[in-house]
C-alpha positions as CSV (number, residue, x, y, z in Angstrom):
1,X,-1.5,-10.1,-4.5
2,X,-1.9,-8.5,-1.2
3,X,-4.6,-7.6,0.8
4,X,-5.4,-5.7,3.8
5,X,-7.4,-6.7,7.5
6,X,-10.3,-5.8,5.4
7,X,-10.2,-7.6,2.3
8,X,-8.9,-5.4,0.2
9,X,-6.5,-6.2,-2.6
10,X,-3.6,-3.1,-3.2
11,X,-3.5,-3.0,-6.7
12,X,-2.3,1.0,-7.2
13,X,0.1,3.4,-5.2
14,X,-0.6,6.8,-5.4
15,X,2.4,8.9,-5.4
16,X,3.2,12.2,-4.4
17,X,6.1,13.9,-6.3
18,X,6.5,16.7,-4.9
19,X,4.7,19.0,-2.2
20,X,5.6,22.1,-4.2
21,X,2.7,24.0,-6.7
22,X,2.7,26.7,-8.8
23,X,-1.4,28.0,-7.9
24,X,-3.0,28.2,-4.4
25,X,-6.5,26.5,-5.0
26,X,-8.7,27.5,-1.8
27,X,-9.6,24.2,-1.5
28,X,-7.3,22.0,-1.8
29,X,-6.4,19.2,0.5
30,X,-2.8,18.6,-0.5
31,X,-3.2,14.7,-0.6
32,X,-4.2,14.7,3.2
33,X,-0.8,16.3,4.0
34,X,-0.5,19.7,6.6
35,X,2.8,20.2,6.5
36,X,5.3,20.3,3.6
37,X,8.1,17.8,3.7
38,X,12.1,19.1,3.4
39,X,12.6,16.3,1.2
40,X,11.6,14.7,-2.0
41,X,12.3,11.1,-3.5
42,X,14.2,10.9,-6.4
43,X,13.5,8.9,-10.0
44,X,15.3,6.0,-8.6
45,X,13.5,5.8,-5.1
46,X,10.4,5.7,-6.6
47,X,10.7,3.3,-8.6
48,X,12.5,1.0,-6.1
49,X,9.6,1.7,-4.2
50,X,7.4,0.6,-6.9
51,X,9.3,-2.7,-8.1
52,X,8.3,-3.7,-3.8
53,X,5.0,-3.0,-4.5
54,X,4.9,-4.7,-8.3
55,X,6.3,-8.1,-6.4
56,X,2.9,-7.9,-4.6
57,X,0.5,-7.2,-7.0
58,X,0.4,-3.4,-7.6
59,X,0.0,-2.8,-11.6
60,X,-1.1,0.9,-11.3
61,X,0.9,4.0,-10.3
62,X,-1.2,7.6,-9.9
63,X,1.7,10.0,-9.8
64,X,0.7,13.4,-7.8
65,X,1.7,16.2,-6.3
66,X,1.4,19.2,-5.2
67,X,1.6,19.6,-8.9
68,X,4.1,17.0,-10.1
69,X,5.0,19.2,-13.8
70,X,7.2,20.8,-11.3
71,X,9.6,18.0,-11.4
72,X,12.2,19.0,-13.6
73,X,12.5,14.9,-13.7
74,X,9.4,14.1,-14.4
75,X,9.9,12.7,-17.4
76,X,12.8,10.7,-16.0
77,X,10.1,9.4,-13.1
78,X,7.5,8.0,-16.1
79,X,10.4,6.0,-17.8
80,X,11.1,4.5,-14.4
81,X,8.2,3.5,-13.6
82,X,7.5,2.2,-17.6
83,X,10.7,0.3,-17.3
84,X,8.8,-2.0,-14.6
85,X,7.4,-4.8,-16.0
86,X,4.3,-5.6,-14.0
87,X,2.7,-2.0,-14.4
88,X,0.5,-2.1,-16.6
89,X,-0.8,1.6,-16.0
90,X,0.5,4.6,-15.2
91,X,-1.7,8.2,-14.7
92,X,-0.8,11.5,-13.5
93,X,-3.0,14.4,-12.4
94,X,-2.2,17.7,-12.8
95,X,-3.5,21.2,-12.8
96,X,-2.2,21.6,-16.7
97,X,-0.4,24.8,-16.5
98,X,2.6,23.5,-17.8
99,X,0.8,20.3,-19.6
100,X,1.2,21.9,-23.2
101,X,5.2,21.3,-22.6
102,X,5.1,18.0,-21.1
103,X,2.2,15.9,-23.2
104,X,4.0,14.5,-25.7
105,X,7.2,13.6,-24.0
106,X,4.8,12.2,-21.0
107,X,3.2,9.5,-23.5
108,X,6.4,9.1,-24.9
109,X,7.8,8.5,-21.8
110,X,4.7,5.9,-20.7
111,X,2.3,7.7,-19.0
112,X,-1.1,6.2,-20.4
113,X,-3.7,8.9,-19.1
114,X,-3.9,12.0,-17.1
115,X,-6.6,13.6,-15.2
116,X,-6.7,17.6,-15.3
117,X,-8.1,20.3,-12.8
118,X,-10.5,22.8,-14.2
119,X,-13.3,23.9,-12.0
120,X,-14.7,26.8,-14.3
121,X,-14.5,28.0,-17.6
122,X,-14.9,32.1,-16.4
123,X,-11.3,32.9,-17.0
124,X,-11.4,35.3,-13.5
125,X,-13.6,33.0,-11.5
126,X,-10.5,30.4,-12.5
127,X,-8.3,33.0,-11.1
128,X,-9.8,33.4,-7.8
129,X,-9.7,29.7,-7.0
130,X,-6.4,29.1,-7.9
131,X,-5.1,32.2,-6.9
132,X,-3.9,33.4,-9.6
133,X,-3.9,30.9,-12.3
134,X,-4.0,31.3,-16.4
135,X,-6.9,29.4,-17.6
136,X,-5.6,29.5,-21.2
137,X,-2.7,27.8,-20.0
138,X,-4.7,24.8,-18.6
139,X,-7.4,24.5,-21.7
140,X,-3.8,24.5,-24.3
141,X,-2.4,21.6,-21.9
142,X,-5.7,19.9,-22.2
143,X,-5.6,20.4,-26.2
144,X,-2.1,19.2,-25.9
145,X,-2.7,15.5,-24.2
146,X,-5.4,14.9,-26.4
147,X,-3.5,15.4,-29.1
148,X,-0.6,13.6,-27.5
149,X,-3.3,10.7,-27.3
150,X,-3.5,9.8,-23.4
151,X,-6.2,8.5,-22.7
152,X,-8.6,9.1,-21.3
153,X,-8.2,12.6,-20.4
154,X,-9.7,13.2,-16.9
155,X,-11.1,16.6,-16.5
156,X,-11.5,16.9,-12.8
157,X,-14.1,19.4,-11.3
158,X,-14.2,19.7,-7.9
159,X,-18.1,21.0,-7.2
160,X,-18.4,23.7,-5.0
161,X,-21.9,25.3,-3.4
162,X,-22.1,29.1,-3.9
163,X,-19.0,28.6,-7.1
164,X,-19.3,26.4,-10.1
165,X,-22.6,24.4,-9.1
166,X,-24.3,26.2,-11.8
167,X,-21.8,25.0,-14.5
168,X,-21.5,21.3,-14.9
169,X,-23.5,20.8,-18.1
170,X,-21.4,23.6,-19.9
171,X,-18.4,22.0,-18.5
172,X,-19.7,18.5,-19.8
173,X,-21.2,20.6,-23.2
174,X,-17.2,21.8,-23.7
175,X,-15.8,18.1,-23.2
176,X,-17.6,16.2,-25.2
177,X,-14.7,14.8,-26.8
178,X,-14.3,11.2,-27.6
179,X,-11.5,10.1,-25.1
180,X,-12.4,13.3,-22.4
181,X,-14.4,12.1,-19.1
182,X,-15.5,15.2,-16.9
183,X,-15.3,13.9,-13.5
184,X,-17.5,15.2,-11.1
185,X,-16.1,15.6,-7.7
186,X,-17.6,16.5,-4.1
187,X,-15.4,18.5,-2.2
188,X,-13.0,16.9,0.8
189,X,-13.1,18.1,4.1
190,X,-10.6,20.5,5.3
191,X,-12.1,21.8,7.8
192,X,-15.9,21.7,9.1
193,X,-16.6,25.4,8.7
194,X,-14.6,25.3,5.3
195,X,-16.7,22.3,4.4
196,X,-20.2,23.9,5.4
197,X,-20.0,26.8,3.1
198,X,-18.8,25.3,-0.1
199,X,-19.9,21.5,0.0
200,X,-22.4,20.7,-2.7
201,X,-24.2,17.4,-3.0
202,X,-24.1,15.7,-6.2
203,X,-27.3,13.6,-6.2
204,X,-29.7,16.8,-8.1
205,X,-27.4,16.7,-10.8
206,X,-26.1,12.6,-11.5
207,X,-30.1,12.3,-11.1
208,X,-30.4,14.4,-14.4
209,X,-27.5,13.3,-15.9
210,X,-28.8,9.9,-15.7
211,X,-31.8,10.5,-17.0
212,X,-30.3,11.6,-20.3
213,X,-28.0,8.6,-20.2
214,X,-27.2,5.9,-22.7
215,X,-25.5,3.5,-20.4
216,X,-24.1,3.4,-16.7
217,X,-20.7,1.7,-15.7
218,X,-19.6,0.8,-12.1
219,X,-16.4,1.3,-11.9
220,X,-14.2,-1.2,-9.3
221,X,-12.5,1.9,-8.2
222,X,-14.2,3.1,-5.4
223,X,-17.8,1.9,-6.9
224,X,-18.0,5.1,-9.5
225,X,-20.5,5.4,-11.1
226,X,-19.7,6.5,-14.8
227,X,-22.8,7.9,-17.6
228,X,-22.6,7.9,-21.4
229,X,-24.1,10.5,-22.9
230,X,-24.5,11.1,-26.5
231,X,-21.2,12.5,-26.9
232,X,-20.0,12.8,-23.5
233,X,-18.7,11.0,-20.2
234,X,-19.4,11.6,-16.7
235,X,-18.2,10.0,-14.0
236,X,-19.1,10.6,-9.9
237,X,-16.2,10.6,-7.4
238,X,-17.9,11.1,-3.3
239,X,-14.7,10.7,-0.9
240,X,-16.4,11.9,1.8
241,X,-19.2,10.4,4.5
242,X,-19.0,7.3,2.1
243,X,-18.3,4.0,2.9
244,X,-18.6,2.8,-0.9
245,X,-15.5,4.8,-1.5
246,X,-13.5,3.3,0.7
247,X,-14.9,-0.3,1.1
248,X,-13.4,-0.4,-2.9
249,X,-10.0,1.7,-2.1
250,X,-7.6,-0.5,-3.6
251,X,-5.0,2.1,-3.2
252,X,-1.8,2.9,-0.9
253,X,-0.5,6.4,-0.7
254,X,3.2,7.3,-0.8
255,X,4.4,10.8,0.3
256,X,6.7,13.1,-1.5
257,X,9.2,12.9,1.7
258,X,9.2,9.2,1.5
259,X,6.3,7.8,4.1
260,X,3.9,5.0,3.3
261,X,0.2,6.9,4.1
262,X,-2.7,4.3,4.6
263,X,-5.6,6.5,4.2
264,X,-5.9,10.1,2.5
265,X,-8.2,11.3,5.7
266,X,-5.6,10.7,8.6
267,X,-2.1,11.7,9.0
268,X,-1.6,9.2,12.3
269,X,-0.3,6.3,11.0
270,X,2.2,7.0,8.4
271,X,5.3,4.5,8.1
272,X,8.2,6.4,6.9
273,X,11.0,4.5,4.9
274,X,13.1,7.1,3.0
275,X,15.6,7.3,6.1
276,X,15.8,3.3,5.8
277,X,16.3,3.1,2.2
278,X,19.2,6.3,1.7
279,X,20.6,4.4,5.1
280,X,21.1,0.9,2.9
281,X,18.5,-1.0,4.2
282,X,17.7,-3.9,2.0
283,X,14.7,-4.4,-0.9
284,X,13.2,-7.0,2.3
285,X,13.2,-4.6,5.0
286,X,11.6,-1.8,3.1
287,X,9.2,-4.6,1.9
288,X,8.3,-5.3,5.7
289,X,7.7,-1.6,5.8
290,X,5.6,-1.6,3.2
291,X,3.7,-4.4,4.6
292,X,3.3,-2.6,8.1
293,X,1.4,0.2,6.3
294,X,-1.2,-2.2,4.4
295,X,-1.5,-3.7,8.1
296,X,-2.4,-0.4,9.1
297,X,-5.1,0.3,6.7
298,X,-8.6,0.4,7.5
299,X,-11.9,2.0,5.6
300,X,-12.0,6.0,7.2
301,X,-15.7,5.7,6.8
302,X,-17.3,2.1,8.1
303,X,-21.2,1.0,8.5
304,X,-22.6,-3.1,8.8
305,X,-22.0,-3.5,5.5
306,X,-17.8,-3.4,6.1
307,X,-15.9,-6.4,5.4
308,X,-15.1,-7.8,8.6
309,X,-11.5,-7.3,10.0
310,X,-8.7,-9.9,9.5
311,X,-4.7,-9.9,9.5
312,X,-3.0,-9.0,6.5
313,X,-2.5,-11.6,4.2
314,X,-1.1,-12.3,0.3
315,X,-4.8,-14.2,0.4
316,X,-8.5,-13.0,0.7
């Protein structure tokens, strides 16, 4: 296993597909990305890519996009990635519009669980977020990879001041499905004036959702901090101003156009290796690309409490 200057182990790669999407959420932050890459990696690249990072401990692969059911390969990707032997996991998220088509063949093809974006159930509030999106289409994908038994099945809900605030517990009232978590998620910076308006702070509502609790889990990723209910699951994801989130990021980022991105909030130190690998370089000097980027990681939000910085190393 390897670890970065601060102590952290890289367990997962988080992989971009594709830039491309078929809605226009107002919000989102397109995996950290402002630009759209001309190029995309294909099945093979990936998991070449991934076999680098299985040598050194990665077991976990997040596949992403933009929205990655655009891939008319998709399926092609998942059995790539199965066919490695040290995964042990492999997730997808998705906004579900085309998730009805692709459940089955996606567990078929490997993919273990898959984490879904619904931040309403009003059918025309759903369309002004996403700019233009079919709600039906998202809540028949969700039926679909239940059904198609990945779990769990994420249900992502990005919490938004002024938007949705006033629907979490008839969001977590409609997924209280044995094998569905609704993931609670406070909004990324964009941009400060962006962020202003539409941030909403989660602590008000995991403080009542505790209280109705039957257990609480900390989760290694990020220190998340997950609630049974009754019949429900609730988990907490705060990315921003927190350095819990990414004193436990275990993760390393890989861009559709084939860069290596150290941290989701900065787009200044990306180590680019498609070029290399369509040029022939070898399995070893991708691998010393790959190792530049973990050298180049580093938690986006720090206080005392931060691990004290250190090369490197295949050793904590």
């Amino acid at each position: 296993m390897i670890y970065d200057r601060f102590s952290r182990p890289i367990t997962g790669l988080r992989i971009s597909v594709t830039d491309k999407c078929n809605l226009n959420c107002f919000y989102c932050h397109r995996e950290g990305i402002s630009s759209k890459g001309e190029e995309e990696l294909t099945p093979e690249e990936i998991a070449r890519v991934v076999r680098i990072g299985a040598k050194h401990g990665v077991t976990k692969v997040k596949l992403t996009g933009g929205e990655p059911l655009l891939r008319k390969d998709v399926i092609e990707i998942v059995e790539e990635i199965s066919g490695i032997d040290e995964i042990e996991d492999i997730s997808m998220t998705t906004n579900g519009i085309l998730l009805s088509k692709y459940a089955e063949k996606l567990r078929n093809a490997g993919l273990n669980r898959i984490n879904i974006s619904l931040d309403t159930l009003n059918p025309e509030k759903y369309r002004k977020i996403t700019g233009g999106g079919d709600i039906e289409k998202v809540l028949s994908g969700i039926d679909a990879a239940i059904e198609a038994k990945l779990k769990p099945v994420k249900i992502n809900v990005v919490v938004m001041r002024g938007i949705n605030e006033n629907e979490i517990f008839e969001m977590i009232d409609r997924f209280s499905i044995p094998g569905v978590v609704v993931q609670l998620i406070e909004m990324v910076s964009t941009n400060n004036k962006f962020f202003d308006k539409y941030f909403y702070n989660l602590d008000r509502i995991e403080e009542k959702i505790s209280k109705k609790s039957e257990k609480m889990i900390t989760r290694q990723m990020h220190n998340r901090k997950k609630y049974i209910l009754c019949k429900a699951e609730v988990e907490f994801v705060r990315p921003m101003h927190n350095t819990e989130f990414c004193m436990h990021c275990t993760r390393l980022r890989v861009t559709a156009d084939g860069k290596f991105k150290p941290c989701l909030m900065r787009n200044d130190n990306l180590v680019e290796f498609l070029h290399a690998m369509r040029g022939g370089a070898t399995d070893e000097e991708i691998e010393k690309l790959f190792f530049k980027a973990i050298e180049l990681r580093e938690p986006y939000f720090k206080d005392s409490r931060s691990i004290p910085e250190r090369n490197a190393s295949t050793k904590p």
